[in-house]
Every structure is written in structure tokens, then in C-alpha cells.
C-alpha positions as CSV (number, residue, x, y, z in Angstrom):
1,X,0.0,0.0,0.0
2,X,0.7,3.6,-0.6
3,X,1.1,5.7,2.5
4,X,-1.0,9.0,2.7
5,X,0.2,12.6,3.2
6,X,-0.5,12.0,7.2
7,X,1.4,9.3,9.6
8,X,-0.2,9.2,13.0
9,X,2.4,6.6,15.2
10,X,1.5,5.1,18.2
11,X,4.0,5.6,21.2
12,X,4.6,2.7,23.3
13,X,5.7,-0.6,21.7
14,X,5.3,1.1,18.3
15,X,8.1,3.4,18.6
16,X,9.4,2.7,22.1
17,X,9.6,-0.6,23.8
18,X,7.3,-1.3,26.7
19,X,5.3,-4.1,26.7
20,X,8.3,-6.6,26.3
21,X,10.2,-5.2,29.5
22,X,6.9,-6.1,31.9
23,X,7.5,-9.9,32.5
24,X,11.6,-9.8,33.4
25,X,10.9,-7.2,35.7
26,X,8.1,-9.0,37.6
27,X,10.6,-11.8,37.9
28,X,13.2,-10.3,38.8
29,X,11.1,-7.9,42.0
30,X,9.4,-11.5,43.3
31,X,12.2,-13.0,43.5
32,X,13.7,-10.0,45.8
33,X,9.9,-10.5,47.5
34,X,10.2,-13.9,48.2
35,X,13.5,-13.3,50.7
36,X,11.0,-11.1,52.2
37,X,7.7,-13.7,53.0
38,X,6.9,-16.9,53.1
39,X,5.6,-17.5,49.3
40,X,7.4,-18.2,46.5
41,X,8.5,-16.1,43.7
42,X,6.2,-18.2,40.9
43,X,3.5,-17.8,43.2
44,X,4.0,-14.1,43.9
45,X,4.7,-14.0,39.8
46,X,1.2,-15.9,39.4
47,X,-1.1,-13.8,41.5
48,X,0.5,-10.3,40.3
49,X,-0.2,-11.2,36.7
50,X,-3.6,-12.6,37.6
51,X,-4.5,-9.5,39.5
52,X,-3.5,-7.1,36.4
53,X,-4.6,-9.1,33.9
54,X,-8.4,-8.8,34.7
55,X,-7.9,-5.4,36.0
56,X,-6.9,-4.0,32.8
57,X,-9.6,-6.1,30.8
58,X,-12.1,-3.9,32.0
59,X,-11.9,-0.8,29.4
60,X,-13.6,1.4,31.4
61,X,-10.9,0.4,34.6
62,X,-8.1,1.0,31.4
63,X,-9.0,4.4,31.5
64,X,-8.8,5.4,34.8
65,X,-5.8,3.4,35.6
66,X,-3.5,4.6,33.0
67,X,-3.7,8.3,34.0
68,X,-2.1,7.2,36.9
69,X,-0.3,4.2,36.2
70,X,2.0,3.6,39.2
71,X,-0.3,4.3,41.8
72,X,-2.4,2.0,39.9
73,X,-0.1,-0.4,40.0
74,X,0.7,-0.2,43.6
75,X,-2.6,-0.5,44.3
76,X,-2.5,-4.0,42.4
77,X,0.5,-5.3,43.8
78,X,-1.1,-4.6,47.8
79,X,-4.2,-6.6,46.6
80,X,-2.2,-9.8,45.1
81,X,-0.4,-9.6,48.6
82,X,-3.3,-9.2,50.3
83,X,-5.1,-12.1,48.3
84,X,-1.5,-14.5,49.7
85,X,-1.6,-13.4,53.3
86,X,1.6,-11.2,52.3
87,X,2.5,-8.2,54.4
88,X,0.8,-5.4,51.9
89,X,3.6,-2.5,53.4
90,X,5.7,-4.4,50.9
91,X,3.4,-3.4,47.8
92,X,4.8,0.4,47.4
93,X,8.8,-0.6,47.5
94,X,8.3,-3.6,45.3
95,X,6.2,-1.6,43.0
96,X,8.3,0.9,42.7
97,X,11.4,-1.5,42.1
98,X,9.3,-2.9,39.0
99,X,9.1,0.2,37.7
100,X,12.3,1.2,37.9
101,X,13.8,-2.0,36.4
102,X,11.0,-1.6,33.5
103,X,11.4,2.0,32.7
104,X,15.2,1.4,32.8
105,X,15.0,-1.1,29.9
106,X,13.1,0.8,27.7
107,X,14.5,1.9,24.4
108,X,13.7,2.7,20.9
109,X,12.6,-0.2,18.5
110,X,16.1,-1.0,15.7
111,X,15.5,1.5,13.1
112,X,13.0,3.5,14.5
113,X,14.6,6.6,14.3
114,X,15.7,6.6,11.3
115,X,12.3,5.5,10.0
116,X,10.6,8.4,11.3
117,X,13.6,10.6,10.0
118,X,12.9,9.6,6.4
119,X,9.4,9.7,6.8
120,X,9.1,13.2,8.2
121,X,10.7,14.9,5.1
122,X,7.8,12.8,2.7
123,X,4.7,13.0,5.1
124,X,3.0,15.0,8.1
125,X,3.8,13.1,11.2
126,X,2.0,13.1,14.5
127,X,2.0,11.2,18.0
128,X,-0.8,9.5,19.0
129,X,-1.0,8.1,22.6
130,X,-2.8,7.2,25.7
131,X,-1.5,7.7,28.8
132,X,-0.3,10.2,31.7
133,X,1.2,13.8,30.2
134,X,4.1,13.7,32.7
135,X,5.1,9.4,31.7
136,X,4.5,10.3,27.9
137,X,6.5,13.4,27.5
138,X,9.3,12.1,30.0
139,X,9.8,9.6,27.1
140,X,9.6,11.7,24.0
141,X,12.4,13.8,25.6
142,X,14.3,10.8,26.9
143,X,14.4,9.4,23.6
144,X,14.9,12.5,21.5
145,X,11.4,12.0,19.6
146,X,9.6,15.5,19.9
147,X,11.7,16.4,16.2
148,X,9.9,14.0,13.8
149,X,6.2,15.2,14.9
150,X,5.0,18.2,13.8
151,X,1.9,17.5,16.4
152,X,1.2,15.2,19.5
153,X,-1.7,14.2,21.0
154,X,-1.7,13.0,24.2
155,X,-4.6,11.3,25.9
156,X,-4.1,13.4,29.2
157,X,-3.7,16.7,27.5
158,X,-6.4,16.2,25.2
159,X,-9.1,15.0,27.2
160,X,-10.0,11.7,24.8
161,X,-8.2,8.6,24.4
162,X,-7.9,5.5,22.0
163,X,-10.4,3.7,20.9
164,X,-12.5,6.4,21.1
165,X,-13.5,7.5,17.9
166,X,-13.7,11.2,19.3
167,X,-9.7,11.2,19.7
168,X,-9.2,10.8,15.8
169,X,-12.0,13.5,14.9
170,X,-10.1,15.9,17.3
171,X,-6.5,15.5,15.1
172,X,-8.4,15.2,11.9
173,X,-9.8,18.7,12.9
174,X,-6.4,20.1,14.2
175,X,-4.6,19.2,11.3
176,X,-7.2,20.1,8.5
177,X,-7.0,16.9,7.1
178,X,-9.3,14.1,5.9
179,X,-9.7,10.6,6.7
180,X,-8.8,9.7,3.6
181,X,-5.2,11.4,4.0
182,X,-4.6,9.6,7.2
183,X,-3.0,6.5,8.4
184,X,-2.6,5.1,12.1
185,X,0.2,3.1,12.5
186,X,0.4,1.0,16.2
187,X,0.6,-2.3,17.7
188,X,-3.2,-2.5,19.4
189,X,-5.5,-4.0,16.9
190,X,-8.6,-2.1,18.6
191,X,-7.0,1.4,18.7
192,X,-5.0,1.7,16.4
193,X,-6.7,-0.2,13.2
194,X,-10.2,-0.5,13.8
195,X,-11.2,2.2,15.4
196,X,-9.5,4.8,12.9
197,X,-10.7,2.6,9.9
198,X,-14.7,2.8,11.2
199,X,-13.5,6.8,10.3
200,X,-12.1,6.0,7.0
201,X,-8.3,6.0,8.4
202,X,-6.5,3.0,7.3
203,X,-4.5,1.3,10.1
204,X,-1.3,-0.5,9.9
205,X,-0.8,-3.3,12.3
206,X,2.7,-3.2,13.9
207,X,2.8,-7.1,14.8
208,X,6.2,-6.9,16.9
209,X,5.2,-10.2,19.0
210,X,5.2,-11.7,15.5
211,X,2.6,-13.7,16.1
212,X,0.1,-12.8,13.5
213,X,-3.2,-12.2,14.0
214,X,-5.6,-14.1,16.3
215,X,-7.4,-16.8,14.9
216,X,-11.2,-15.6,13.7
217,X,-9.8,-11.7,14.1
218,X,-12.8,-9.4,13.0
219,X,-10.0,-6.6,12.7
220,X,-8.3,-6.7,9.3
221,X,-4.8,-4.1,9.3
222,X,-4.4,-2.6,5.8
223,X,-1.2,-3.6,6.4
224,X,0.8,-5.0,8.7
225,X,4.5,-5.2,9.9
226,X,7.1,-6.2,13.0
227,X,9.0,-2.8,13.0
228,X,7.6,0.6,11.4
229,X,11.9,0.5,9.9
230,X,9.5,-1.7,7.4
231,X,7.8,1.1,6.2
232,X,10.7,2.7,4.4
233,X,12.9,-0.5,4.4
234,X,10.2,-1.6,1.3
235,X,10.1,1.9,-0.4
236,X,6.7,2.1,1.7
237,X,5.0,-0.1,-0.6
């Protein structure tokens, strides 16, 4: 496919790595728990991830939790305890460890920069993401991305987030454009194909689990790839 005048990119495991840093880090702060109480690291592991897992299920518990992520998050880690008979004043500095193991190992997807680089000088670029103002921006500084976006759109600052059709009106509107000039480019099947292709977007699929898409998926990407480097790496074809 041909790429239209506008990019929009997703943010986290799109552009930056997120998603993929999660599991080591859990490990890695049970086993630290463990020397602390009486239950193992797996079974710490087992109940943190069983805890989050059907917390964030619920959209409408997605969006509260995500402006304020690591109180969220702290508040999940005291309820696994809680659920194990573990000591729930360990919750905050265990939290807090995750999150600075996982925010230490986040970088920049191979080729990403350079993508956007060679992009930005063909198309209009903008950043599309969900999230807290403070986390997001920290990152676009921290990884030198603020240069390749002529606008950014950040769920906090602009009062809407993904999949809510109302967040892609709002850029369309702000950058004068069209559906039909836009494309969304992200990892989350839901935000970032189908819900800009119910507005006439197209959406490209950024598979970077490589694992293709679920068996009987409604969604179908105009495209899809495992890095947005792809994009140019193809003559964006």
C-alpha cells in the first residue's frame, strides 16, 4: 500500500519498547519479595499477573488506571499480597522497584529513528497516545522524539483517548485533514486499526510479537509489519 500525506504513530511498543520489558521485571522484584515472605517467587509471579490481567480487561478500569499508572499499579501489587496473606507494606517498594527496572529497559525499537527521520521529510507526522502527560513526554524527551512530529496528541492533554472514535476526529480537525489522508500506525488492533478505519483512516498493524493475528480476528490491518523501519525499508509499498 501507498502511504497517505498523514502518519499518525503510536508511542509505546510502536516506537518505544514497553510491553516486552513487563514480564523480566516482575521476575526479577518477586524473587527480591520472596526473601522477604513466606511465598514463593512463581506464586507471587502468578497472582501479580492474575491480579493485572483482569484489572486492565475492563476498558472502562483502562481508563482510569492509565492516568495514573503507578499508583495503579501499587494499588494491584497490595491486593495480590493481600489475596497471599503477604505483608501489603511491601506493595509500594516492590512496585516501585518494578518500575524502575521496566522503565530502565526501555529503548527505541532498531530502526525507528531513522524511519521516522525519512518519513518526516515525505509526510505529516503526528504522535498519538494514551496515557499520563508527565510518563509520555518524559519519554519523548528521553528518547529525542519530539523532532519527527509536527503534532502530539496526548490522551491526558487532550481529554479523549484511543479507541475512542472522538480522539481521531479531534487531530483530523487540528490538522485540517481528511480521513482519507490519514493513516494510524500502532501495535493495538482495537485502537489503532479499527477504530480509525470505522472513520475511514487505514490502520497499519505493527505485529512486533510476531505472532500474527488471532485466529477468527474481526480486525483486518491494511497492512501489517514487525517494525515501522519496514515502512521505508520496502520503499513504503
Amino acid at each position: 500500500m501507498d502511504l497517505p500525506p498523514i502518519l499518525l504513530f503510536d508511542l509505546d511498543d510502536t516506537i518505544v519498547t514497553f510491553d516486552q520489558h513487563g514480564p523480566s521485571a516482575w521476575r526479577e522484584v518477586c524473587e527480591q519479595a520472596a526473601r522477604r515472605c513466606a511465598v514463593s517467587a512463581d506464586t507471587l509471579y502468578g497472582e501479580l499477573i492474575r491480579v493485572a490481567d483482569e484489572y486492565w480487561a475492563d476498558p472502562a478500569r483502562h481508563r482510569i488506571g492509565r492516568l495514573d499508572l503507578d499508583n495503579t499499579r501499587r494499588r494491584l501489587v497490595s491486593e495480590a499480597f493481600v489475596n497471599l496473606g503477604v505483608d501489603p507494606a511491601l506493595a509500594i517498594p516492590i512496585t516501585d522497584e518494578y518500575i524502575a527496572l521496566r522503565e530502565a529497559r526501555m529503548g527505541v525499537f532498531p530502526g525507528a529513528r531513522e524511519a521516522l527521520a525519512a518519513l518526516s521529510t515525505r509526510h505529516r507526522l503526528a504522535l498519538v497516545t494514551n496515557g499520563e502527560s508527565h510518563k509520555q513526554r518524559e519519554k519523548i524527551e528521553r528518547f529525542a522524539l519530539a523532532r519527527f512530529f509536527e503534532r502530539v496528541f496526548i490522551e491526558q492533554e487532550v481529554g479523549v483517548g484511543k479507541p475512542d472514535p472522538a480522539v481521531y476526529r479531534h487531530i483530523l480537525f487540528e490538522m485540517r485533514a481528511r480521513p482519507a489522508d490519514g493513516c494510524m500506525i500502532g501495535d493495538n488492533l482495537s485502537w489503532d486499526v479499527a477504530a480509525p478505519q470505522s472513520l475511514g483512516l487505514r490502520g497499519i498493524w505493527n505485529d512486533w510479537r510476531g505472532k500474527g493475528l488471532p485466529t477468527g480476528s474481526s480486525v483486518k490491518p491494511d497492512r501489517i509489519v514487525h517494525f515501522i523501519a519496514e515502512l521505508v525499508q520496502t520503499g513504503e509499498g
